[in-house]
C-alpha positions as a printed NumPy array, in Angstrom:
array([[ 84.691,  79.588, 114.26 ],
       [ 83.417,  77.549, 117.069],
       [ 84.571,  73.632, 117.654],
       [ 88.176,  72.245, 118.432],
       [ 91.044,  74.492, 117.873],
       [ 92.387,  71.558, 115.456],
       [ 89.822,  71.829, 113.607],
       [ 89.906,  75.621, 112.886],
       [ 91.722,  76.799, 109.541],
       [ 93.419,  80.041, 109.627],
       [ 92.003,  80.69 , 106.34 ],
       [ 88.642,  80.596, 107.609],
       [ 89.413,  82.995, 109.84 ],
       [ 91.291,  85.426, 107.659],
       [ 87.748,  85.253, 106.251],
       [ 85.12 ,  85.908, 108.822],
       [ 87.324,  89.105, 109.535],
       [ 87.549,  90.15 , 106.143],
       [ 83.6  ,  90.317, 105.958],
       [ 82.252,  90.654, 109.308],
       [ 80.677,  93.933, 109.626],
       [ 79.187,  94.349, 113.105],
       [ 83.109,  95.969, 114.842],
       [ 81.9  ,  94.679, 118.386],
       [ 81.214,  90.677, 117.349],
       [ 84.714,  91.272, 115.404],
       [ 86.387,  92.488, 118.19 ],
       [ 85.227,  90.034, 120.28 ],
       [ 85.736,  87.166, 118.035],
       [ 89.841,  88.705, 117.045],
       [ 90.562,  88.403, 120.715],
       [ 88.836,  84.968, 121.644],
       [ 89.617,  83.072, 118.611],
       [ 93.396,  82.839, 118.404],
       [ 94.275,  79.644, 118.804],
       [ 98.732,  79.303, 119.382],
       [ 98.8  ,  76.918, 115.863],
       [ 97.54 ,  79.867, 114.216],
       [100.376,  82.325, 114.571],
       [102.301,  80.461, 112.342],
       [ 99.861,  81.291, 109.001],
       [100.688,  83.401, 107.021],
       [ 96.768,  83.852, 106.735],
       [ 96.214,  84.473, 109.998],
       [ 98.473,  87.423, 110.178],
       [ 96.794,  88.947, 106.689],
       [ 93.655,  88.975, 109.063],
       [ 95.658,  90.333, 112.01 ],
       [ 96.52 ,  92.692, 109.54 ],
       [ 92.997,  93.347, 108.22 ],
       [ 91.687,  93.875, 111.612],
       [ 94.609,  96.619, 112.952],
       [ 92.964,  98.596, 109.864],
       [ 90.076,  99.018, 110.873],
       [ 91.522,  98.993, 114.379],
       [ 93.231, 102.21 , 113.09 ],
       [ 90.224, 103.547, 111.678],
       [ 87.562, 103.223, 114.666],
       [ 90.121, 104.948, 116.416],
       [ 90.765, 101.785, 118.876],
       [ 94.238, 102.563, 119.537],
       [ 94.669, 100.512, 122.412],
       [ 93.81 ,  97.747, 120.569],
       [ 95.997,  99.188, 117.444],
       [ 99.003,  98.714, 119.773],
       [ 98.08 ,  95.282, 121.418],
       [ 98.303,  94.166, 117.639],
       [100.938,  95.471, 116.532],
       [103.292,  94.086, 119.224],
       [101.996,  90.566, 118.428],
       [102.569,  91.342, 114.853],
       [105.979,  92.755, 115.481],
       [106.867,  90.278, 117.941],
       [105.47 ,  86.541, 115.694],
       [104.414,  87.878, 112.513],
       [107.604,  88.361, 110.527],
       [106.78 ,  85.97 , 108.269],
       [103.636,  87.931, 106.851],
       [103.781,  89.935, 103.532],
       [102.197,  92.656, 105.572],
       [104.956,  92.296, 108.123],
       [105.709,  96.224, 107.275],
       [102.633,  97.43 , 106.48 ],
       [101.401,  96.11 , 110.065],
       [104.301,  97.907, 111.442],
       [103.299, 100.684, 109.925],
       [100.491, 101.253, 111.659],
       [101.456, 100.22 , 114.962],
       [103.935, 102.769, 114.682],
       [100.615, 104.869, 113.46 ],
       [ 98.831, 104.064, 116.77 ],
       [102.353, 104.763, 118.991],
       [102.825, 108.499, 117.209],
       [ 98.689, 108.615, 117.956],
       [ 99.301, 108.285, 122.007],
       [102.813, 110.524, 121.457],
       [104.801, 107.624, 122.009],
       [107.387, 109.24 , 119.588],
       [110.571, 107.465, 120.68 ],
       [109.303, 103.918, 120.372],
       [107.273, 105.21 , 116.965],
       [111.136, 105.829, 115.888],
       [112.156, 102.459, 116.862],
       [109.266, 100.764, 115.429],
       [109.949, 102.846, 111.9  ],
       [113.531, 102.166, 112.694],
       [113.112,  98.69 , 111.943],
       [110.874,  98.911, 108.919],
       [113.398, 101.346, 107.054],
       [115.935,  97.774, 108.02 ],
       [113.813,  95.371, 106.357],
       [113.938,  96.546, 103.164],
       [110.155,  97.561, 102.552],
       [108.139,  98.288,  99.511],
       [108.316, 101.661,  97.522],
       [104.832, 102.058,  98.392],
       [105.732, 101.406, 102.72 ],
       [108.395, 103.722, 102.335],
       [106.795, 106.566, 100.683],
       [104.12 , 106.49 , 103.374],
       [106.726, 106.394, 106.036],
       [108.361, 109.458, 104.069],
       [105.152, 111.256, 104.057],
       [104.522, 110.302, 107.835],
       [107.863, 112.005, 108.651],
       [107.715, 114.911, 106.772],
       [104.364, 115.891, 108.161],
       [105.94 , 115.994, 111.743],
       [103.307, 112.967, 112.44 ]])
């Protein structure tokens, strides 16, 4: 990952964050290493996406939420456009941000999402989550 941001691929870095396994050095590396071309890959947010996982699941929700506004805000064009929403809404219900959860589910209910994004969102709802 290291040289001239125009020589960096997106793909490459969809990569490293798909198999780096040491959460500090990936952490560090998510936050450092997004160069502006980038956020126009659909690669890039797939990693972005990748990352708020395990974001989700080291209990970083701070950094759950960072992600998921970028996501929301310049990653519409991702496949996991709703899944990332998802779980930014995930990390907003997590720090009882309820309202903007609502808003942020809102908007994945109007962008016509999977079967399988909706029946999560279901089951989020129905649990009172």
């Amino acid at each position: 990952m290291n040289g001239p941001s125009v020589e960096k691929d997106p793909r490459i870095f969809f990569l490293y964050v798909s198999t780096e396994e040491n959460w500090f050095q990936l952490k560090t590396t998510v936050i450092r290493e997004s160069p502006p071309n980038f956020k126009s890959s659909v690669h890039y947010w797939n990693a972005i996406y990748l990352f708020m996982e395990r974001a989700l699941v080291f209990g970083e929700t701070d950094l759950l939420i960072e992600w998921g506004k970028e996501f929301q805000k310049f990653g519409k064009q991702s496949p996991k456009y709703n899944d990332a929403l998802l779980l930014y809404g995930l990390g907003l219900m997590d720090l009882k941000n309820e309202s903007e959860a609502k808003k942020v589910f809102s908007e994945i209910e109007s962008n016509s999402p999977s079967k399988h994004v909706l029946s999560q969102l279901e089951e989020i709802k129905s649990s009172g989550k």
